[in-house]
VEXPADO-468072 format. One record per atom (N, C-alpha, C): residue number from 0; residue in one letter; atom name; x, y, z. Coordinates in nm, 3 decimals. Layout:
N
@nr:NUM; rest:A; atom:CA; east:X; north:Y; up:Z
...
! end
This chain:
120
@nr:0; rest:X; atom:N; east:0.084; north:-0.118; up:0.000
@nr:0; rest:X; atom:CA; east:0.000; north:0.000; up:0.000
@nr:0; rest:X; atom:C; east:0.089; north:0.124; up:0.000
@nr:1; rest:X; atom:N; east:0.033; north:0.207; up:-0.096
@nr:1; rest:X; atom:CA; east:0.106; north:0.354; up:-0.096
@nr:1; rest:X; atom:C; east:0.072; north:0.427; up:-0.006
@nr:2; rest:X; atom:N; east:0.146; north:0.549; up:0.079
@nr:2; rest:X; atom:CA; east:0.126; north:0.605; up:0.197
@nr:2; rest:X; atom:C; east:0.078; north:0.728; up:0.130
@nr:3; rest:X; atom:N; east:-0.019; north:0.824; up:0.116
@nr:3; rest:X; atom:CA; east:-0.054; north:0.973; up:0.071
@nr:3; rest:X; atom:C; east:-0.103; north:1.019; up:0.166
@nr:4; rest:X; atom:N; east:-0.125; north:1.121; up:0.108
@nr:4; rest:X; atom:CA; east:-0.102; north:1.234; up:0.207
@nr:4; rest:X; atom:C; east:-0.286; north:1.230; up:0.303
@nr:5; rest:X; atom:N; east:-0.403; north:1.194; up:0.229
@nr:5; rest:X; atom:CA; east:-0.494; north:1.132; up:0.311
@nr:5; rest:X; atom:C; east:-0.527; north:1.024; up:0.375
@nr:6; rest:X; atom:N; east:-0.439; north:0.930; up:0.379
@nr:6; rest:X; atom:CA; east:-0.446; north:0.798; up:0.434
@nr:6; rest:X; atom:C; east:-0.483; north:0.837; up:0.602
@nr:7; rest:X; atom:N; east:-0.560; north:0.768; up:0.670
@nr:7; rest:X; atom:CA; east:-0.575; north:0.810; up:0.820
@nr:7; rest:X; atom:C; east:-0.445; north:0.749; up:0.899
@nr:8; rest:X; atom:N; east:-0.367; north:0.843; up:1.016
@nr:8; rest:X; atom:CA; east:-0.248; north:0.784; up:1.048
@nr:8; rest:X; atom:C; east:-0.318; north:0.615; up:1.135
@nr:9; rest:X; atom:N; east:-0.418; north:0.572; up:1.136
@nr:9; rest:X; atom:CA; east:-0.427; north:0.420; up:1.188
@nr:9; rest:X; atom:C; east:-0.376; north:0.354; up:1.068
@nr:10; rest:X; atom:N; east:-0.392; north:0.408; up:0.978
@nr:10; rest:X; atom:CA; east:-0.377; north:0.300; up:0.836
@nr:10; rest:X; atom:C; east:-0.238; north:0.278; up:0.811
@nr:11; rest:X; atom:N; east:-0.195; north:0.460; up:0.846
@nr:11; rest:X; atom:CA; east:-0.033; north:0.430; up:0.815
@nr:11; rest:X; atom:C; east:0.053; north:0.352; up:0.900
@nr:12; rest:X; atom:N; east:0.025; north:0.367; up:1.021
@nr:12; rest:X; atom:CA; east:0.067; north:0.269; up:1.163
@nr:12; rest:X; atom:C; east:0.064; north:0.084; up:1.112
@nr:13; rest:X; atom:N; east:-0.054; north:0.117; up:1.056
@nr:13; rest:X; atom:CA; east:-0.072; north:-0.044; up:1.020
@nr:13; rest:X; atom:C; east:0.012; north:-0.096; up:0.934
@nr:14; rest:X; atom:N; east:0.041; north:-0.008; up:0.845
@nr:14; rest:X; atom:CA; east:0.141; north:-0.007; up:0.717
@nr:14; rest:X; atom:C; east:0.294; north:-0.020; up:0.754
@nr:15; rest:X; atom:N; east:0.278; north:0.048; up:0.824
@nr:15; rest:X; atom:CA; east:0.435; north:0.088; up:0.893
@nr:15; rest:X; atom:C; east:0.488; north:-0.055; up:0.956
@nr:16; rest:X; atom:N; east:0.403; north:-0.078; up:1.002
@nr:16; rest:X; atom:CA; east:0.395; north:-0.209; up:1.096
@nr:16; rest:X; atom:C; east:0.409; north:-0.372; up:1.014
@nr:17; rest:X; atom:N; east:0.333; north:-0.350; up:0.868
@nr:17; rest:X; atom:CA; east:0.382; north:-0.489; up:0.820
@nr:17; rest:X; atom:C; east:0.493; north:-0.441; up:0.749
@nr:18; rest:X; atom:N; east:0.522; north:-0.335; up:0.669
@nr:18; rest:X; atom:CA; east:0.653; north:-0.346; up:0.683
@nr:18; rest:X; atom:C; east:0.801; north:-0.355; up:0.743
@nr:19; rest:X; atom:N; east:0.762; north:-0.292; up:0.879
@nr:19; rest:X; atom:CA; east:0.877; north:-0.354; up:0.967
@nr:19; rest:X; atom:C; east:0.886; north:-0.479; up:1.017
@nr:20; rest:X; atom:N; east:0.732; north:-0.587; up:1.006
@nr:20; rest:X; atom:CA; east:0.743; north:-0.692; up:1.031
@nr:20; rest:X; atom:C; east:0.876; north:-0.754; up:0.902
@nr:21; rest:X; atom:N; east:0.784; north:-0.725; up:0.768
@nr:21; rest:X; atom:CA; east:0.852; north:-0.749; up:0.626
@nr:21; rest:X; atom:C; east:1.030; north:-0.783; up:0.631
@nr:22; rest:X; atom:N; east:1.062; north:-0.684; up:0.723
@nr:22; rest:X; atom:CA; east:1.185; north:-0.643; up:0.699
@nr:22; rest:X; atom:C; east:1.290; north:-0.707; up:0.821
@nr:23; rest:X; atom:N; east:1.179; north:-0.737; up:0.950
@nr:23; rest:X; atom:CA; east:1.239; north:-0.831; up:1.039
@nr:23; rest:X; atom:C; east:1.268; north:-0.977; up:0.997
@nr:24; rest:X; atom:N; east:1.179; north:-1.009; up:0.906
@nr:24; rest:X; atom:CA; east:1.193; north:-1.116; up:0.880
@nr:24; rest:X; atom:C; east:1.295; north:-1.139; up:0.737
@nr:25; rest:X; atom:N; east:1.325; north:-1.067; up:0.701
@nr:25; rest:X; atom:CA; east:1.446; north:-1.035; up:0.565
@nr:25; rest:X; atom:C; east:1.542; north:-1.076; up:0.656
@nr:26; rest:X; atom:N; east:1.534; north:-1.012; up:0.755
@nr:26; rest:X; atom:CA; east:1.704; north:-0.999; up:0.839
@nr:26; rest:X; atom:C; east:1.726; north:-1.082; up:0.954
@nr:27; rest:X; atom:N; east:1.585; north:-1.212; up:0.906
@nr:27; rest:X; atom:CA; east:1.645; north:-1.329; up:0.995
@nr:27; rest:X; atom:C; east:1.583; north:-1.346; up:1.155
@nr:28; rest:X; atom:N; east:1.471; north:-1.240; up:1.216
@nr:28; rest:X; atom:CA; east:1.511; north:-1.214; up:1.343
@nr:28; rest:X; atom:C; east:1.343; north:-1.289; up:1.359
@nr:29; rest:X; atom:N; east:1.388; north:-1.335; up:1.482
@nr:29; rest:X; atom:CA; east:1.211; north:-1.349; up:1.536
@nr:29; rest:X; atom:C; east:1.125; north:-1.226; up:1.590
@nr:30; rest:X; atom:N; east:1.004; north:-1.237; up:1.642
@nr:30; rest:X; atom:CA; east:0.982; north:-1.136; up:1.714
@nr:30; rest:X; atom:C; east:1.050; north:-1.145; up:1.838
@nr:31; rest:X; atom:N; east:1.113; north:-1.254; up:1.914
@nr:31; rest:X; atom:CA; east:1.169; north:-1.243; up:2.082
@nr:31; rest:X; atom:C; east:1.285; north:-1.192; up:2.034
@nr:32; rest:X; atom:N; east:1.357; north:-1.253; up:1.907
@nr:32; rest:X; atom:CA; east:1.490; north:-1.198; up:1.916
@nr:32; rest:X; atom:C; east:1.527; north:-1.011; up:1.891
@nr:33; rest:X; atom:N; east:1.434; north:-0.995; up:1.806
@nr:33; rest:X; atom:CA; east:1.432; north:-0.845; up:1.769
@nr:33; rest:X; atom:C; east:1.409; north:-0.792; up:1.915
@nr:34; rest:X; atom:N; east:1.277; north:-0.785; up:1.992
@nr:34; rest:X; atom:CA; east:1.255; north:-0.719; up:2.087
@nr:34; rest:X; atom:C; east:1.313; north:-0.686; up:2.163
@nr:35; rest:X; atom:N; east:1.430; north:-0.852; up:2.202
@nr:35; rest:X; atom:CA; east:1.570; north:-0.839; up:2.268
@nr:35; rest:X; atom:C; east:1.677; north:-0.757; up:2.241
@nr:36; rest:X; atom:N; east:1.688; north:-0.780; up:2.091
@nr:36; rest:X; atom:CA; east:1.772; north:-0.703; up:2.031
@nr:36; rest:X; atom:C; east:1.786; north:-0.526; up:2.087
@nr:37; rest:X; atom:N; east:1.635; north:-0.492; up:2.032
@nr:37; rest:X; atom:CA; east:1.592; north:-0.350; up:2.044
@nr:37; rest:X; atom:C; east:1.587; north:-0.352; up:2.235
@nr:38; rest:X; atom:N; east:1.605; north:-0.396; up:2.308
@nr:38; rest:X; atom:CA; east:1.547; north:-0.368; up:2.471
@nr:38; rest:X; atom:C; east:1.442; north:-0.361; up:2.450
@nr:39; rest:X; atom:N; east:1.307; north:-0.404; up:2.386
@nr:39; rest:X; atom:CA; east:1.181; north:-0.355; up:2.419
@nr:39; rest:X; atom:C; east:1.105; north:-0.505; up:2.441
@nr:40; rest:X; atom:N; east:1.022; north:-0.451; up:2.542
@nr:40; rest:X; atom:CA; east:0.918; north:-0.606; up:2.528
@nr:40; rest:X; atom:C; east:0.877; north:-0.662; up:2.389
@nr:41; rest:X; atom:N; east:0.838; north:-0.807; up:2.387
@nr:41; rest:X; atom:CA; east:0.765; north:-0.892; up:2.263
@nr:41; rest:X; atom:C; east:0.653; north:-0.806; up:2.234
@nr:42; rest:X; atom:N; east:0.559; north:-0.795; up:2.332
@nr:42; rest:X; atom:CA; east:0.438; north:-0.763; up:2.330
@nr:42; rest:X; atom:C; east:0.464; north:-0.668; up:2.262
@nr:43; rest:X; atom:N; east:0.534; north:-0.563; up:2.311
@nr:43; rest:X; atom:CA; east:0.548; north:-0.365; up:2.244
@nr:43; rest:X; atom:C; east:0.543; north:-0.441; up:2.093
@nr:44; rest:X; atom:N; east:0.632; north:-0.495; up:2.055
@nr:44; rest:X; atom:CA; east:0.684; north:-0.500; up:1.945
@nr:44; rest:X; atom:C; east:0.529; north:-0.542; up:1.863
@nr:45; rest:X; atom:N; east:0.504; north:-0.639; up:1.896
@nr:45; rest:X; atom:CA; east:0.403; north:-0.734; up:1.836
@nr:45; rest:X; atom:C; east:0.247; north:-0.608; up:1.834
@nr:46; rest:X; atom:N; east:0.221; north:-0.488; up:1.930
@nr:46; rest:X; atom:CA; east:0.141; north:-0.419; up:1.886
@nr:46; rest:X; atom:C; east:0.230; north:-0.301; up:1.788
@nr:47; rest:X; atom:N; east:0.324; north:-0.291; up:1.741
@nr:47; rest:X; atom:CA; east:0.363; north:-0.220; up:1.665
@nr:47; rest:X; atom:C; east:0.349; north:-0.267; up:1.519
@nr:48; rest:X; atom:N; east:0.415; north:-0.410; up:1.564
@nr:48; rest:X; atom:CA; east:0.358; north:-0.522; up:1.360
@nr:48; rest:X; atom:C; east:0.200; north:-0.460; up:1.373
@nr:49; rest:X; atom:N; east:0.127; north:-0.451; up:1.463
@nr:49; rest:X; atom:CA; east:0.001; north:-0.489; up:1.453
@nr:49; rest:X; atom:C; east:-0.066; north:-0.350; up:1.391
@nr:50; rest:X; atom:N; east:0.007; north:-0.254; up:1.401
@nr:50; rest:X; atom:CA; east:-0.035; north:-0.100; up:1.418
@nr:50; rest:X; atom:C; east:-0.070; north:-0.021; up:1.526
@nr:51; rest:X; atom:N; east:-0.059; north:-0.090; up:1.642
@nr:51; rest:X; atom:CA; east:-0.110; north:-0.038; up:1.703
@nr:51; rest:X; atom:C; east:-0.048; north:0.039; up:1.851
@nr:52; rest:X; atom:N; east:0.051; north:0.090; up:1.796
@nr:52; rest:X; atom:CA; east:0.167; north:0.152; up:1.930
@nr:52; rest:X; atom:C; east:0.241; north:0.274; up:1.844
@nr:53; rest:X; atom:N; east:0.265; north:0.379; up:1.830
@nr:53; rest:X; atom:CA; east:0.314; north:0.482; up:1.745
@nr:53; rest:X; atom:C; east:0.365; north:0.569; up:1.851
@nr:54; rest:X; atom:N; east:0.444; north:0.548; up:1.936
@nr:54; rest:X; atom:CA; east:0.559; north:0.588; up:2.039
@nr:54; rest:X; atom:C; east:0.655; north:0.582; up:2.002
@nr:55; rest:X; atom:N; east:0.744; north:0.698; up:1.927
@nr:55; rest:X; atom:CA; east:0.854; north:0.718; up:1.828
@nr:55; rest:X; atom:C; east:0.958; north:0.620; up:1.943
@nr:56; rest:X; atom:N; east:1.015; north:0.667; up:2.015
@nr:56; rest:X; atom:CA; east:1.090; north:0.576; up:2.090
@nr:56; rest:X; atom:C; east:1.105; north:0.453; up:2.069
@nr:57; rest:X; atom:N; east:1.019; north:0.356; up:2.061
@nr:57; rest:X; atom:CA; east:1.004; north:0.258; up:2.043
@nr:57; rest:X; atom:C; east:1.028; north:0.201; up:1.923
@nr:58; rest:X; atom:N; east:0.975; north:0.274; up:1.826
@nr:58; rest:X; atom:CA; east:0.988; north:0.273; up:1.661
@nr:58; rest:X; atom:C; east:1.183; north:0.297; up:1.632
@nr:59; rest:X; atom:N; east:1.222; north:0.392; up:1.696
@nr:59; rest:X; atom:CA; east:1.412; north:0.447; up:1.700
@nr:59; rest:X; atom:C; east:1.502; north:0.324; up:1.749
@nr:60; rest:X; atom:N; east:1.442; north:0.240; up:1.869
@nr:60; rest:X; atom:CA; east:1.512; north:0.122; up:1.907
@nr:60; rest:X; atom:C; east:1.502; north:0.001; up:1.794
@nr:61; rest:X; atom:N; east:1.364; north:-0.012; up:1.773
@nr:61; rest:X; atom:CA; east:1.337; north:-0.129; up:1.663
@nr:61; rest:X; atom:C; east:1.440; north:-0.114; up:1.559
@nr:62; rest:X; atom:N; east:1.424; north:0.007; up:1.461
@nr:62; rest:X; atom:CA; east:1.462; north:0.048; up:1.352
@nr:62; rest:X; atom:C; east:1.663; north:0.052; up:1.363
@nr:63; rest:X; atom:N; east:1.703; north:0.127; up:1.499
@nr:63; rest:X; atom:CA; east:1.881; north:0.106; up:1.539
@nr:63; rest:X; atom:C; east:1.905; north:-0.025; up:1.539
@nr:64; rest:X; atom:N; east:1.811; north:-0.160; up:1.601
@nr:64; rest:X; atom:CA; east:1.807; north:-0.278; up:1.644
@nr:64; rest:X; atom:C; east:1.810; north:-0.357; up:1.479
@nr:65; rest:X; atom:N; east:1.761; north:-0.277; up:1.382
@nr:65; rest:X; atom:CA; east:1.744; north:-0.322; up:1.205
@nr:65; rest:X; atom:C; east:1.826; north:-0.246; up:1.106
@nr:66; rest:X; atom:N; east:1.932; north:-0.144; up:1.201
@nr:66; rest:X; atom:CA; east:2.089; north:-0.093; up:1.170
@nr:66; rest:X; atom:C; east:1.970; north:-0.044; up:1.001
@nr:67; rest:X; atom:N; east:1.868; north:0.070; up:1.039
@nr:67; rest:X; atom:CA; east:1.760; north:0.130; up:0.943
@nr:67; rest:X; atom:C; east:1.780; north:0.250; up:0.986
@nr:68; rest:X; atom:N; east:1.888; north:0.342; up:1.052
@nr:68; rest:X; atom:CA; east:1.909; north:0.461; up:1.113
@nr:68; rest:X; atom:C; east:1.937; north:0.516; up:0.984
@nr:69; rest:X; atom:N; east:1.973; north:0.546; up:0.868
@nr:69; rest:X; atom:CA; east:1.991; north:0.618; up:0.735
@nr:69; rest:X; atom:C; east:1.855; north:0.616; up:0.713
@nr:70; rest:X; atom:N; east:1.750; north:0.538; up:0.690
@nr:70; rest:X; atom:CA; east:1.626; north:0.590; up:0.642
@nr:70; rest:X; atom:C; east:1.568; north:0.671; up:0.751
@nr:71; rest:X; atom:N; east:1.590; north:0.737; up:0.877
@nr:71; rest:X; atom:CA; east:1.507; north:0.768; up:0.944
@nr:71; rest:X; atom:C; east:1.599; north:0.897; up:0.939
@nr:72; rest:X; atom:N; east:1.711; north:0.931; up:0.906
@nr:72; rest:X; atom:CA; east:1.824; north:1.048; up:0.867
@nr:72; rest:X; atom:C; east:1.750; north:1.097; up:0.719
@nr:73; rest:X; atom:N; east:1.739; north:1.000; up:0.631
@nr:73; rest:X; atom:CA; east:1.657; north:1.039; up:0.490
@nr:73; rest:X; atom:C; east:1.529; north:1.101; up:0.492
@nr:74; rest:X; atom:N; east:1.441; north:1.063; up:0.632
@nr:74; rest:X; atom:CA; east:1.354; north:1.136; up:0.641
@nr:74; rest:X; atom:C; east:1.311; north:1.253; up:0.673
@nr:75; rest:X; atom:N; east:1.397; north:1.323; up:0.763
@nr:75; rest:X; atom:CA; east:1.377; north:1.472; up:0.822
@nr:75; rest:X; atom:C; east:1.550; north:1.450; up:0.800
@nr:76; rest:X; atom:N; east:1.590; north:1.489; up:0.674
@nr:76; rest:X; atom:CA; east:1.765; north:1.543; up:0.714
@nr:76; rest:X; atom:C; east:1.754; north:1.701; up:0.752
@nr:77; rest:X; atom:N; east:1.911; north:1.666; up:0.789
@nr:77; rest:X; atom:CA; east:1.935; north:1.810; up:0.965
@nr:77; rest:X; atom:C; east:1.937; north:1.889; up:0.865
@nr:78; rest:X; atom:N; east:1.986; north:1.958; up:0.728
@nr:78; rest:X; atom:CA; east:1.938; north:2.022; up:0.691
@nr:78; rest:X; atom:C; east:1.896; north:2.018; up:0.510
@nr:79; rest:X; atom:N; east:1.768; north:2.063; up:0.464
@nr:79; rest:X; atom:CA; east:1.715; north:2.066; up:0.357
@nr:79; rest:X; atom:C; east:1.793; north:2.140; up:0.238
@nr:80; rest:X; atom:N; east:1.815; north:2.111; up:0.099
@nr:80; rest:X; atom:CA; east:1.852; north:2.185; up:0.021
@nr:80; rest:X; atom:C; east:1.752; north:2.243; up:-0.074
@nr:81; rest:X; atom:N; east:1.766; north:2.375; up:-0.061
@nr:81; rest:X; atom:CA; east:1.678; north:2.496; up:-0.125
@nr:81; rest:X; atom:C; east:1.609; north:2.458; up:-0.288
@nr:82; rest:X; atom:N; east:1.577; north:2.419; up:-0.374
@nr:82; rest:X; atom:CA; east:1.596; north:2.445; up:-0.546
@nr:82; rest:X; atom:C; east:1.638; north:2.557; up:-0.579
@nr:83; rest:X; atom:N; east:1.597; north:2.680; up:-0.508
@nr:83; rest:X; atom:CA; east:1.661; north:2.808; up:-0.560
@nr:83; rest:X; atom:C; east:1.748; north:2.836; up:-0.549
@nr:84; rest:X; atom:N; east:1.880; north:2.770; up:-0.387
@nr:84; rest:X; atom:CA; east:2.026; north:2.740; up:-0.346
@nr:84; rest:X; atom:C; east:2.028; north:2.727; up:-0.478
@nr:85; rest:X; atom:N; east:2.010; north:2.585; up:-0.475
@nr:85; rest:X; atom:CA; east:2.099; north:2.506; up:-0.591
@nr:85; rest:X; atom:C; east:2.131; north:2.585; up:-0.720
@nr:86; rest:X; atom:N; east:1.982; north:2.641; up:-0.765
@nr:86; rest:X; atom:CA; east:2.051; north:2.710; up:-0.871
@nr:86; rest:X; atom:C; east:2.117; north:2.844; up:-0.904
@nr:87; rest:X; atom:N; east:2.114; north:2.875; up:-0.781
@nr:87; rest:X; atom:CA; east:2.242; north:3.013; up:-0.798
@nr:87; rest:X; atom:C; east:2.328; north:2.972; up:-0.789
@nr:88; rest:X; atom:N; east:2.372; north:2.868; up:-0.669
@nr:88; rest:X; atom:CA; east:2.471; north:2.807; up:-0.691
@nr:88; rest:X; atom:C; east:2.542; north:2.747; up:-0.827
@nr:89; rest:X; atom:N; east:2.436; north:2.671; up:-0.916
@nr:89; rest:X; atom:CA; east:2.487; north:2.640; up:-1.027
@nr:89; rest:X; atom:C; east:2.559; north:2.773; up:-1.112
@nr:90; rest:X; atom:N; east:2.433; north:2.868; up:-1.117
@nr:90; rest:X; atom:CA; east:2.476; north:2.997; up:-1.206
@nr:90; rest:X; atom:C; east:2.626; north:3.083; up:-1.151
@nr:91; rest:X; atom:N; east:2.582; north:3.065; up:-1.002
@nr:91; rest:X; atom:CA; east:2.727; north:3.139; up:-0.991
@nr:91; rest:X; atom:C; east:2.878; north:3.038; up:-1.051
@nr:92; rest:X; atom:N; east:2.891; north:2.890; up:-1.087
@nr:92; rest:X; atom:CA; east:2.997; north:2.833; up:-1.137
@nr:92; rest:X; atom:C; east:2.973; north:2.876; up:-1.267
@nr:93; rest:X; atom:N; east:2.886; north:2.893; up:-1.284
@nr:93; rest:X; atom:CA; east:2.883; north:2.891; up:-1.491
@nr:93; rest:X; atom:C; east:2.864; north:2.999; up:-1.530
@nr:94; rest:X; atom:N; east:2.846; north:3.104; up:-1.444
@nr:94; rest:X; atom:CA; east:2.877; north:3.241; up:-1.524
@nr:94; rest:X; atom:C; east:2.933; north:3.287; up:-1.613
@nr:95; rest:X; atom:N; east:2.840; north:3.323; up:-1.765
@nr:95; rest:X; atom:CA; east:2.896; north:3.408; up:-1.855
@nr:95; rest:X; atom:C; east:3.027; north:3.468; up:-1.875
@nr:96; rest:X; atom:N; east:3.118; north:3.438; up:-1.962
@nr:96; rest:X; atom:CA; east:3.229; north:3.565; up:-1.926
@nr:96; rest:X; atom:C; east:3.221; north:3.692; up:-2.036
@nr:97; rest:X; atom:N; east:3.278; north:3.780; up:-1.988
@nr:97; rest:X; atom:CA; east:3.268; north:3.928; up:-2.075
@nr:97; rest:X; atom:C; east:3.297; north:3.910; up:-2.192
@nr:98; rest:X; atom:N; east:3.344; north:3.811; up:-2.255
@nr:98; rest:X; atom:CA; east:3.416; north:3.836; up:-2.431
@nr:98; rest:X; atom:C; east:3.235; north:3.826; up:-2.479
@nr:99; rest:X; atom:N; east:3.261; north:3.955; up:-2.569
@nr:99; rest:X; atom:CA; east:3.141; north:3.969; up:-2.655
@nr:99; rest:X; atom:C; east:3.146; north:3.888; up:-2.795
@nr:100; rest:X; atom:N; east:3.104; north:3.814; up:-2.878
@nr:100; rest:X; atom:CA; east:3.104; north:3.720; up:-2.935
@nr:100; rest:X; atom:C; east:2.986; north:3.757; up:-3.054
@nr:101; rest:X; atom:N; east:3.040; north:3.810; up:-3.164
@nr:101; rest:X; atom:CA; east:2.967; north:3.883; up:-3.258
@nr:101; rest:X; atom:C; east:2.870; north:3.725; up:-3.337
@nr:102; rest:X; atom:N; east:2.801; north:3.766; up:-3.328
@nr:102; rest:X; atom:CA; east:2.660; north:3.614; up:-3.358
@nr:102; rest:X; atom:C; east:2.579; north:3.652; up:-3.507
@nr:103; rest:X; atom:N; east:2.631; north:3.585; up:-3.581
@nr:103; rest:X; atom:CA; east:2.567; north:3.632; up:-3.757
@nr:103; rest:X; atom:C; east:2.437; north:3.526; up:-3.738
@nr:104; rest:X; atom:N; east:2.324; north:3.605; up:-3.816
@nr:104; rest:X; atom:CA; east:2.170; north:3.494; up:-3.787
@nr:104; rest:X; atom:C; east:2.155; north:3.458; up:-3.955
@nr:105; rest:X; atom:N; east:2.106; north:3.396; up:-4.028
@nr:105; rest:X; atom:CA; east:1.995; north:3.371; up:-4.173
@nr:105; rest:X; atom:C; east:2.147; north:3.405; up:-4.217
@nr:106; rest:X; atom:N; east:2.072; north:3.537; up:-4.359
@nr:106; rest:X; atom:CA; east:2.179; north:3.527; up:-4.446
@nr:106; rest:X; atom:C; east:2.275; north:3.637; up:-4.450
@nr:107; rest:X; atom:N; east:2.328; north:3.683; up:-4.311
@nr:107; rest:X; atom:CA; east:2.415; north:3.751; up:-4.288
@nr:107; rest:X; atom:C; east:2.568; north:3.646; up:-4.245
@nr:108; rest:X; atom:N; east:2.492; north:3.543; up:-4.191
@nr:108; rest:X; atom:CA; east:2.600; north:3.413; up:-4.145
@nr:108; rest:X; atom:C; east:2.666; north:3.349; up:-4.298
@nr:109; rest:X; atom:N; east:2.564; north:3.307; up:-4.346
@nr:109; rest:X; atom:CA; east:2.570; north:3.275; up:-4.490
@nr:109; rest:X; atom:C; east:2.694; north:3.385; up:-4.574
@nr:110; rest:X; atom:N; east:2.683; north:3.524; up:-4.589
@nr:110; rest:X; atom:CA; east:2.741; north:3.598; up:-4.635
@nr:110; rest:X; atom:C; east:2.862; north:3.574; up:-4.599
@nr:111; rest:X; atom:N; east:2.904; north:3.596; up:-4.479
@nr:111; rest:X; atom:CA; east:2.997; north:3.603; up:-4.346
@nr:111; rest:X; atom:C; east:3.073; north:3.457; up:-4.425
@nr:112; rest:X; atom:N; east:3.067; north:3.343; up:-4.471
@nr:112; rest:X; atom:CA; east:3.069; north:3.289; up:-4.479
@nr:112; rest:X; atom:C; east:3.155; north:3.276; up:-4.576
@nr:113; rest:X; atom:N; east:3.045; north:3.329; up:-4.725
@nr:113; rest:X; atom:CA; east:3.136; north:3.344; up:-4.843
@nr:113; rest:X; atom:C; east:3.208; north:3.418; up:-4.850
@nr:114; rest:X; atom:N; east:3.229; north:3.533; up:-4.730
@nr:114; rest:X; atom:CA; east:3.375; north:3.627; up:-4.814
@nr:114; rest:X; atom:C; east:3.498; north:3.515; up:-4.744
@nr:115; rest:X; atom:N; east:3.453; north:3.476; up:-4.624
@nr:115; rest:X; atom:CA; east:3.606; north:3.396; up:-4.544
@nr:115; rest:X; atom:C; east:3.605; north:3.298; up:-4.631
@nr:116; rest:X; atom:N; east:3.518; north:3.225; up:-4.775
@nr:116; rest:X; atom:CA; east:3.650; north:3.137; up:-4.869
@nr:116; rest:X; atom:C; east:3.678; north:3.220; up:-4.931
@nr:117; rest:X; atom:N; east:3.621; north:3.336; up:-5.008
@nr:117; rest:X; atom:CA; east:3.705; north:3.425; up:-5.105
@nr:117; rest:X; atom:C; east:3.799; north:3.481; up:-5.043
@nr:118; rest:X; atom:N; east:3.850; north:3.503; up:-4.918
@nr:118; rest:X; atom:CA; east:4.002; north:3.550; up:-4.900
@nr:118; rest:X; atom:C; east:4.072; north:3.410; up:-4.892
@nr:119; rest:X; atom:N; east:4.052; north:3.313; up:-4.901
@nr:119; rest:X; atom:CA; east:4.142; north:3.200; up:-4.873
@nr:119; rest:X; atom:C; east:4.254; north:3.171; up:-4.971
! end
């Protein structure tokens, strides 16, 4: 299930929850061993698969305990980059330089053209 932006947070809890089951079980662990892992009771754990515990704390041990600390850094990083940063930033490396650069268009280029073979 996709998470948007109207989903009710029970739904997302629930969501949240088979996928961290999903992912406990990728990485081998039971529910006693994870819980152990993380310090938290079976039970906590087992209403969290279930959806039904959303006490960040608890969710930070599980997730350190599933070495998942980069996705929870990916989610609120310490700090955001602008689009409008970025692109001054870009413009200020690629700035224009002063040589003026005489630009022939149609059939002035064309002209421009034939006298530089007739001096050749």
């Amino acid at each position: 299930m996709k998470i948007e932006p109207l989903t009710p947070e029970s739904e997302i809890l629930r969501e949240l929850g088979r996928r961290l089951a999903r992912v406990r079980k990728q990485q081998g662990y039971t529910q006693i061993q994870l819980a152990e892992q993380a310090g938290l009771g079976v039970a906590t754990l087992r209403r969290i698969e279930g959806g039904q515990d959303g006490q960040m704390e608890s969710w930070l041990k599980l997730l350190k305990a599933l070495d998942q600390m980069p996705s929870v850094e990916a989610l609120l990083p310490e700090s955001l980059r602008s689009p409008m940063a970025e692109v001054k930033k870009y413009a200020r490396k690629h700035k224009p330089s002063n040589t003026v650069r005489e630009v022939a268009w149609g059939d002035e280029a064309s002209r421009n053209e034939t006298i530089r073979d007739e001096t050749k």
